[in-house]
N, C-alpha and C positions, 0 to 999 in steps of 0.2 A: 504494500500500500504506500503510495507519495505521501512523506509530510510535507507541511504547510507551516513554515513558521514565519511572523509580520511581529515578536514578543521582540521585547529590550535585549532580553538574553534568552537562549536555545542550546540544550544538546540535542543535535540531530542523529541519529545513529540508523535510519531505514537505509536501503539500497540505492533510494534515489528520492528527489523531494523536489520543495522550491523554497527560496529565499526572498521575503520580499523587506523593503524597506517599512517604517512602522505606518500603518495608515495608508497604505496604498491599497488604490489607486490614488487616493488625494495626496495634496503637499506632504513632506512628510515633515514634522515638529522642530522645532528651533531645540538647541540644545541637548539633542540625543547626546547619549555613549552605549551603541547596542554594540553587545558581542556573540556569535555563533561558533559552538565546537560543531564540526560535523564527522560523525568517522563512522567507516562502513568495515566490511567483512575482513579479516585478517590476509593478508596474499594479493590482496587488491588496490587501487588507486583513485582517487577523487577527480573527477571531471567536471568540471564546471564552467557553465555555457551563459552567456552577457545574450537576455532576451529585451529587456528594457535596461538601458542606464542613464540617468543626466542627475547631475549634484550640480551645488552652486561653486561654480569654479576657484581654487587656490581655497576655499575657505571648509567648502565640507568634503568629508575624504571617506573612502570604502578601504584598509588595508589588509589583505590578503597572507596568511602566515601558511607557510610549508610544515603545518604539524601542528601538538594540544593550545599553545599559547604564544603570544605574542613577544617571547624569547627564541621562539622557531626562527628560521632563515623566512624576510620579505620576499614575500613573491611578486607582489603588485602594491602602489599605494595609487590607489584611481581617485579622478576627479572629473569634473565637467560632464560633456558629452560621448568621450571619448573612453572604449576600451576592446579590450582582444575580446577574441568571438569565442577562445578557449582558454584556457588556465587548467594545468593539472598538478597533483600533490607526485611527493615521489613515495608516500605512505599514504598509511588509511586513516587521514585523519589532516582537516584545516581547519583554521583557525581563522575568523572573518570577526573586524571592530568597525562599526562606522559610527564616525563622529562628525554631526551639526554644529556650527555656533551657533550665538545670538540673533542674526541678521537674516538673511534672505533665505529659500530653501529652494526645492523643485519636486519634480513630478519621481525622484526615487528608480528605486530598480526592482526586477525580476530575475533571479539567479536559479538556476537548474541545475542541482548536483545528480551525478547517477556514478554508480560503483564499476569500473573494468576491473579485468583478471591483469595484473601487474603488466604483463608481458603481451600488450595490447593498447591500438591506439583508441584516439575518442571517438566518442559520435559522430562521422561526417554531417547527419540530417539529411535532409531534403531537398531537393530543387525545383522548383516553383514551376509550373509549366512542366512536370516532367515525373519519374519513377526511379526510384534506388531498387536495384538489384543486389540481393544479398547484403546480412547483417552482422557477419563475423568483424570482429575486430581484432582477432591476433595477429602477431607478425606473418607474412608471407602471406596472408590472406588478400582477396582483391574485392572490391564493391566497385560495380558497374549502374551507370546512370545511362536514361535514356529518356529522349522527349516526347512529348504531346505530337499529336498530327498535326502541321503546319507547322512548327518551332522547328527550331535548329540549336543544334547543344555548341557551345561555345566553349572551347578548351577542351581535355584529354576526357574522353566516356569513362574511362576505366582507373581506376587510383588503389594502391597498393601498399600497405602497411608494412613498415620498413622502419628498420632503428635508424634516429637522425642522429646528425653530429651533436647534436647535446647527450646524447646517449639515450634517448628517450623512444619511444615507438611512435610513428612519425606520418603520415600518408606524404606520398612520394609526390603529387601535386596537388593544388589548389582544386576544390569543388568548381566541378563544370557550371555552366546556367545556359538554360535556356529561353533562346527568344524569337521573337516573329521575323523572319526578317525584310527587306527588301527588295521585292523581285525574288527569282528563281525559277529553277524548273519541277514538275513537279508529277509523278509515275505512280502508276498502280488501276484497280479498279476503282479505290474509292479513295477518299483524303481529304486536305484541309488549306484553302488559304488563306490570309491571316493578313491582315494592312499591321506593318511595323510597328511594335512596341505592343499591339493588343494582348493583354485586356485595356492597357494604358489609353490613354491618348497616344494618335501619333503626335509627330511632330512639321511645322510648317516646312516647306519648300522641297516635300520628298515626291517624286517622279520615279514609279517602282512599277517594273512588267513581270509580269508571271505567266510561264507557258504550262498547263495543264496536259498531258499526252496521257490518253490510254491507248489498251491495243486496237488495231488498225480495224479489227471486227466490230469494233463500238463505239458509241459517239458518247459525247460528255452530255450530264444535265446537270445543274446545279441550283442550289437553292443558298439562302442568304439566312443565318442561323443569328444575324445579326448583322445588324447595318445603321450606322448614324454617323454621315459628314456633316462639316460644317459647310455654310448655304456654300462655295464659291470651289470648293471641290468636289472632285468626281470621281467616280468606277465607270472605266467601260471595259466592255466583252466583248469580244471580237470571235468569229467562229470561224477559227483558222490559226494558222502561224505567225501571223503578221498585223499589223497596225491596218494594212491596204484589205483584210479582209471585211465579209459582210458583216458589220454591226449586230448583234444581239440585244444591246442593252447600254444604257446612258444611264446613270443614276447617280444622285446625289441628294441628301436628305436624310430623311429616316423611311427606310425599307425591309425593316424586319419580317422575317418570315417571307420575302417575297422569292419565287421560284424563277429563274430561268427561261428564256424558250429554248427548248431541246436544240443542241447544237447538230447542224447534219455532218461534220466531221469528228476525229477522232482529237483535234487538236483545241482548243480554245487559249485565246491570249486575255489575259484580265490587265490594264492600264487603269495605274491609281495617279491622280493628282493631288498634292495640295498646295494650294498656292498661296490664301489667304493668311492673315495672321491668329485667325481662331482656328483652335482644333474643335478635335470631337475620338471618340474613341476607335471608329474606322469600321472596320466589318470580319466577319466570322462566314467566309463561305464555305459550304461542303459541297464536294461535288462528286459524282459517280459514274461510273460505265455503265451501260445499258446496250442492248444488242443491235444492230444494225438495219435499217431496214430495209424493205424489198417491193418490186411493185406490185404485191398480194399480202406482205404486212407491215403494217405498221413499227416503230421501236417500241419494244417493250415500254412501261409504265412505270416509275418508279414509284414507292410510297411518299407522299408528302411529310416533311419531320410535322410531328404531333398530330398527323391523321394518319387514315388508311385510304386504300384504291378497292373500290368493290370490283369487281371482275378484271377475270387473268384471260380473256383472249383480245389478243393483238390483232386479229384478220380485218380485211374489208368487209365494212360495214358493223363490227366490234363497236359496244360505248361502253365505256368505262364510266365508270362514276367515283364520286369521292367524299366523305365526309371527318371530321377532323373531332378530335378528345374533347372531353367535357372542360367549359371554359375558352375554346380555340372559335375564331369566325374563321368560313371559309372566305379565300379573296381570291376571285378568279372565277372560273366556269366550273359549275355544279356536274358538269357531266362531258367528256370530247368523247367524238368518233373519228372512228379510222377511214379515210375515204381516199377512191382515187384519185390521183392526178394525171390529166393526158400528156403522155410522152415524160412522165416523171415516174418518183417513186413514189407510192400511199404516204401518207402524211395522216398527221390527226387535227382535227378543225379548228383545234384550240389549243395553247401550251396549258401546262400543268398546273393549278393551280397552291396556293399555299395555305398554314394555317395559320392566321396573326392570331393575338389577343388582342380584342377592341378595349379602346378608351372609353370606356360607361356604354349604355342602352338600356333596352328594355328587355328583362327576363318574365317570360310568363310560363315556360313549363313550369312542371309543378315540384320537381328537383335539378340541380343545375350545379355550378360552378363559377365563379370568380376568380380572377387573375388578374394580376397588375402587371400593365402594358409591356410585353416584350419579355414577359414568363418563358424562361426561367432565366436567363439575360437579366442585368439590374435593370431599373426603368428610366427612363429617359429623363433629364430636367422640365419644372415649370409645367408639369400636367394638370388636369384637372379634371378630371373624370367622375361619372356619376351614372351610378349605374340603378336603375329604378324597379324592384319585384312586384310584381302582379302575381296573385294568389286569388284563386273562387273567394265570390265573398264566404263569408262565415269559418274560412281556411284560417291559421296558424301560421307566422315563419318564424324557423330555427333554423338560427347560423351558426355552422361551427368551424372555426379557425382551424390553420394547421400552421402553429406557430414551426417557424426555423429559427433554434438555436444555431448562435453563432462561439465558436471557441476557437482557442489558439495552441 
């Protein structure tokens, strides 16, 4: 079990815990002298991980001892804003004092101790946008990272616990990260592209192309799993290799959940601009292979993200239909058919439609669903939505939330 200690003074003795300063999250007190022994399993070593830190600089101080008290050799004497992401004991057992004066304070700190086996490095963590593989920490042991669909991992995927020159067990490079990046090309059946920096904001005056290729048996579709420029930049899609190809799509604004028209090749180019001096967070496209088609069928049908496709035949004269999860509006056409074309290939009468979540209306069935705009994407600024229940007269309504906790 984690202890939790925020007291004056603490012995901490679990496998792993947290430290916070007294009072946090609020300021923490003028005039503190808190002290922490912490010590874990015999054969083992203290790890200790800077998740929140800021003191009022040169005046209040966090000092760090290598062992029971503060006669141990200093490890660290922290201040400000500033400190290492790791600190370890060379035993089982630190010794932590922090001391306020009279005057100013700050927002404190959050420390994470956990126990290794002596002859093992620390916790690398995790990469944001991305998956650690494998949890061993001993020497010779390796932990491999790897990204999200659309990211790119920046620095070495693979890091290896190895004794450093201080004599210590050590990971042989720095933690990768991963990020969206600018342009690229991009293989497979299915995947992700990503305007730079997303989930972030981008940033102004970036001019970024992305070539999409699946195999030559199948054309891309893609749909926008999120989308919000600012008003004076743009996405376009081109259905081909090149800039000089036929146009699919212009857009700029907010286009969440909006789908694609089925590309007739196997290539699609995406052109992002931004030109203005306001950002916006950019867009989240998915996009897939679907089969080819012919002048007796149509291309298959993909499912719209948060609905479904009622009927699986593609033939001339096929209608598909489509309708979308509790909570989702469709946008777009309720139903296409596959029809001929003279001297072409069958086509279908309508591109694909998507599933948004509307900003407010009118609900009158008599069970339903709510979601705030661009579910499950956060929602957009400056909304204002209002959404109105109709129920038979002499009818009841019960709401019930589905609260999302948030933790760290």
């Amino acid at each position: 079990m984690r202890e939790v200690s925020d007291s004056l003074r603490g012995n901490l003795t679990g496998p792993g815990g947290l430290i916070l300063s007294p009072e946090y999250p609020e300021l923490y007190p003028h005039g503190q002298e808190c002290d922490w022994t912490v010590t874990v399993s015999p054969d083992h070593i203290i790890a200790l991980t800077f998740i929140q830190f800021s003191l009022e600089t040169s005046y209040d101080f966090l000092h760090i001892y290598d062992g029971p008290d503060s006669l141990s050799p200093l490890l660290g004497s922290l201040y400000g804003n500033e400190a290492p992401e790791h600190i370890e004991s060379s035993s089982n057992t630190l010794f932590l004092a922090f001391r306020s004066d009279a005057s100013l304070s700050s927002n404190g700190f959050v420390l994470q101790y956990t126990e290794n086996p002596r002859e093992s490095c620390f916790e690398p963590g995790q990469v944001r946008n991305g998956t650690r593989h494998g949890n061993e920490l001993k020497l010779g042991t390796m932990t491999t990272f790897s990204c999200d669909s659309g990211y790119m991992i920046e620095g070495d995927a693979t890091l290896t616990c190895i004794m450093g020159t201080d004599g210590k067990p050590n990971w042989n490079k720095p933690r990768p990260t991963c990020t969206a990046p600018c342009g690229g090309q991009y293989a497979g059946l299915e995947g992700a592209v990503l305007s730079p920096g997303y989930p972030g904001n981008y940033t102004s005056g970036k001019s970024c192309l992305y070539a999409v290729i699946v195999p030559k048996d199948y054309v891309v579709f893609g749909q926008f799993a999120f989308f919000q420029t600012a008003l004076n930049d743009v996405v376009e899609v081109y259905d081909g290799a090149t800039e000089h190809s036929r146009i699919l799509s212009s857009l700029s604004g907010a286009h969440t959940g909006e789908a694609l028209p089925l590309a007739t090749s196997h290539q699609i180019l995406v052109r992002f601009l931004s030109r203005g001096k306001a950002t916006a967070r950019g867009f989240h496209l998915i996009y897939q292979a679907v089969p080819r088609t012919s002048g007796t069928q149509c291309s298959s049908v993909p499912e719209p993200r948060n609905g479904r496709r009622l009927g699986s035949s593609f033939s001339v004269g096929a209608v598909v239909r489509f309708e979308c999860s509790p909570g989702y509006a469709l946008q777009g056409a309720l139903a296409i058919q596959c029809e001929t074309v003279p001297n072409a290939l069958a086509q279908w009468n309508s591109t694909v439609p998507g599933c948004i979540v509307p900003c407010g209306g009118n609900l009158t069935q008599r069970t339903g669903t709510i979601l705030s705009p661009g579910y499950p994407e956060p929602y957009l600024n400056s909304l204002n939505c209002v959404w109105k229940i109709i129920v038979p007269e002499g009818s009841g309504i019960q709401v019930r939330p589905r609260i999302h906790l948030c933790s760290f």
